[in-house]
N, C-alpha and C positions, 0 to 999 in steps of 0.2 A: 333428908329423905322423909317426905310424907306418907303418916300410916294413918291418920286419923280419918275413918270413915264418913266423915262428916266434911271432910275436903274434895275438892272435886280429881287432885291426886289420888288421895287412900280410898276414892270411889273406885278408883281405875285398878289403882292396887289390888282391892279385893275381889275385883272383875276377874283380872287377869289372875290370880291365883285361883281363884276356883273355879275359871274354865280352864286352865290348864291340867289342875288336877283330876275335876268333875270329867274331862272326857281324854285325857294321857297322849293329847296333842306335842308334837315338836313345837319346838320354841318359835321357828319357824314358821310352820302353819298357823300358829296363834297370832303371828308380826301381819301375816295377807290375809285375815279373814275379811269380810267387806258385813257391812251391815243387812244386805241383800244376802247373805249365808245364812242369818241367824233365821230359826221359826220356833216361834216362841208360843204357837199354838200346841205342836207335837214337842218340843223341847230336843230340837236336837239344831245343829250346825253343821256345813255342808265345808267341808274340809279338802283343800289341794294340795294332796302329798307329793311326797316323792315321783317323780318320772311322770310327773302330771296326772295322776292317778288321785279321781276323786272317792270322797268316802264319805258317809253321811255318820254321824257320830252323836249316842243322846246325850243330854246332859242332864241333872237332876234341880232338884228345888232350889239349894246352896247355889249355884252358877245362876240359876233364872233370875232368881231374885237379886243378886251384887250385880247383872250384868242390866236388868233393867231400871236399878236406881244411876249407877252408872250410864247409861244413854239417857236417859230422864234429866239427870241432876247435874252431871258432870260433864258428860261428852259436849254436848254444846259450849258450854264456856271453855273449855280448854281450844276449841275451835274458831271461835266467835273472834280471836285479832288476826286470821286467817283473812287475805285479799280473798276475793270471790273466784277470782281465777286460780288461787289454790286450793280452794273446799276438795275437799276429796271424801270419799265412803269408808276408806280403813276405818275399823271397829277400833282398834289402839291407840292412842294418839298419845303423843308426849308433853311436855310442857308448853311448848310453841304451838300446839294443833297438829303438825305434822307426824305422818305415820310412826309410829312405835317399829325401830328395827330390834333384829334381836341382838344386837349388844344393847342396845337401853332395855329388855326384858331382862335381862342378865344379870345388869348394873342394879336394877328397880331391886332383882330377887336377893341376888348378892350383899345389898344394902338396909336389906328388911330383916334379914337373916342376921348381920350383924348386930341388929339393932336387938332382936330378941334372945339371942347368945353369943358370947362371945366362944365358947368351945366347941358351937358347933362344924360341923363343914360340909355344908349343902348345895349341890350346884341342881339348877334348874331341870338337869335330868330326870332327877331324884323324883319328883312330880310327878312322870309319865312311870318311871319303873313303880313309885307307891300304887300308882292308878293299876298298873297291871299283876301286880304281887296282892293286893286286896281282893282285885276280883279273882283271882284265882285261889286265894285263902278261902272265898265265901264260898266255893264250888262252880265257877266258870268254866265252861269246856276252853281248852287250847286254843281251839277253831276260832271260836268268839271273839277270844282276847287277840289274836292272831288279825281277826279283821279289822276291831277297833284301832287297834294298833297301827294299822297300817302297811304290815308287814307281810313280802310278797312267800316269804319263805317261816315255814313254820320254828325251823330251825334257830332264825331272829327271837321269834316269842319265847322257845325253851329257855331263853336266859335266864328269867324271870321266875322259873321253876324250883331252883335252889334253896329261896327263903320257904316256898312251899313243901319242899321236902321235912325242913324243918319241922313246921310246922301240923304236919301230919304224925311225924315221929312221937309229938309231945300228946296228942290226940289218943295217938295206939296206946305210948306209955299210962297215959293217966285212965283207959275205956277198957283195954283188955285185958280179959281174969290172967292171962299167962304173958302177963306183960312183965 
């Protein structure tokens, strides 16, 4: 498994790691994004969820940046032994050119994971819950996290609430006189 940033793999790698995390997309939505999604003027991505429900989603500097040295440096070559009549616009491509599904994001993250611990145990979920357990640690309203999310029911998003509870608990303990 290639991690080296300087490959036009570990370009893709770190593409797809810090747009997954940068905006707490399904693995999913990350596998159909098309390069006609990306706007890299406002920094966001135009995302087809669930039940064909579209969603527009920002992303910050870390994702603009891996995902425009990645179409710059990488995507084309990983493309380039593609017939013409297979070219296609998916923004993920695998080793052959063709679309990135989500068992090869799976296998890529599964594989990276191994490579940086062996004790850990990290499935690609983990991604989209960090992406909405942080903004909701920094003071995100529910609502917000709710929409980037994707999620038609708020009740989906309270999952995410638990590590935040903690986290308030250690706030009060350590801030209030009658703590």
């Amino acid at each position: 498994m290639v991690s080296d940033c300087e490959t036009p793999l570990g370009q893709r790698n770190q593409a797809l790691i810090e747009i997954l995390y940068g905006t707490g997309m399904r693995v999913s939505e990350c596998c159909n994004i098309k390069l006609t999604d990306l706007d890299f003027h406002i920094g966001t991505v135009l995302v087809n969820g669930k039940g064909g429900k579209q969603r527009y989603i920002p992303f910050g500097s870390y994702a603009l940046d891996a995902l425009e040295q990645y179409i710059k440096e990488a995507r084309n070559t990983l493309t380039s032994q593609l017939n013409t009549s297979d070219q296609h616009t998916y923004l993920f491509v695998n080793h052959r050119g063709t679309r990135l599904t989500d068992r090869g994001v799976r296998h890529i993250l599964s594989e990276l994971i191994k490579k940086a611990s062996s004790t850990l145990h990290i499935h690609p979920h983990m991604l989209r819950h960090s992406f909405a357990t942080h903004l909701l640690n920094e003071g995100a309203d529910m609502r917000s996290v709710q929409e980037l999310l994707g999620h038609t029911h708020l009740s989906s998003t309270q999952v995410y609430t638990h590590v935040t509870k903690a986290h308030l608990k250690r706030i009060y303990m350590s801030h209030h006189p009658r703590a």
